[in-house]
C-alpha positions in Angstrom: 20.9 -8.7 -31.0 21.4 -4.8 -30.7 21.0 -3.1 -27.3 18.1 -0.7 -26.9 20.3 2.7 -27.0 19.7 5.3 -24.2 17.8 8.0 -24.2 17.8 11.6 -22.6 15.5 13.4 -20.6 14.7 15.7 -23.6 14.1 12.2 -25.8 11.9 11.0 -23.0 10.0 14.3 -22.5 9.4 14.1 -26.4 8.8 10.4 -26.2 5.7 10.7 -23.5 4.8 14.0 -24.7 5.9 16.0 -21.0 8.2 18.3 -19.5 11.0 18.2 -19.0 9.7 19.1 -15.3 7.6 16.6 -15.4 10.2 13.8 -16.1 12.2 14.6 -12.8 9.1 14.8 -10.6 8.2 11.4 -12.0 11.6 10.2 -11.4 11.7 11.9 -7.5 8.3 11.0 -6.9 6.5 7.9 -8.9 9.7 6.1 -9.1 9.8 6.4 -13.0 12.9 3.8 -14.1 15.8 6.0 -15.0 19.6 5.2 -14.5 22.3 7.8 -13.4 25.3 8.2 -15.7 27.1 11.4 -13.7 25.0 13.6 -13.9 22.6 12.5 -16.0 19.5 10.6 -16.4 19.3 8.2 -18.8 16.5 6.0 -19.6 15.6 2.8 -21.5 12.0 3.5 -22.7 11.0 -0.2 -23.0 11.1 0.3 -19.4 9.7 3.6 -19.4 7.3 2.5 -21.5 6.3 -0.8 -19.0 5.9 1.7 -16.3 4.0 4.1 -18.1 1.5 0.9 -18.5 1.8 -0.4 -15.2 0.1 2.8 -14.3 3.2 4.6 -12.9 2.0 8.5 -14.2 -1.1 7.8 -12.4 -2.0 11.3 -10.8 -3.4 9.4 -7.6 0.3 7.8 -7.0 1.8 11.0 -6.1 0.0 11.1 -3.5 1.2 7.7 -1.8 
């Protein structure tokens, strides 16, 4: 079995179709799943994906 590789902000951006601003709000705020290699993000996106469809980009969450 291969590991999932890891992806970037800019790959995740792509990925869900967002900014790049949007990805760090999400990650500050809605408690998107990203990991912090220095001083990076980096992201699995079977797990972004799994939050995505948990309803984690909800606009009503932000509010919480």
């Amino acid at each position: 079995m291969t590991a999932e590789p890891w992806a970037s902000v800019d790959q995740i951006a792509e990925h869900l179709g967002v900014t790049r601003d949007s990805i760090y709000r999400w990650i500050d705020r809605k408690g998107l799943p990203a990991h912090r290699v220095g001083r990076l993000w980096k992201f699995q996106v079977s797990e972004v994906d799994g939050w995505v469809r948990a309803g984690g980009a909800n606009e009503e969450k932000e509010h919480e």
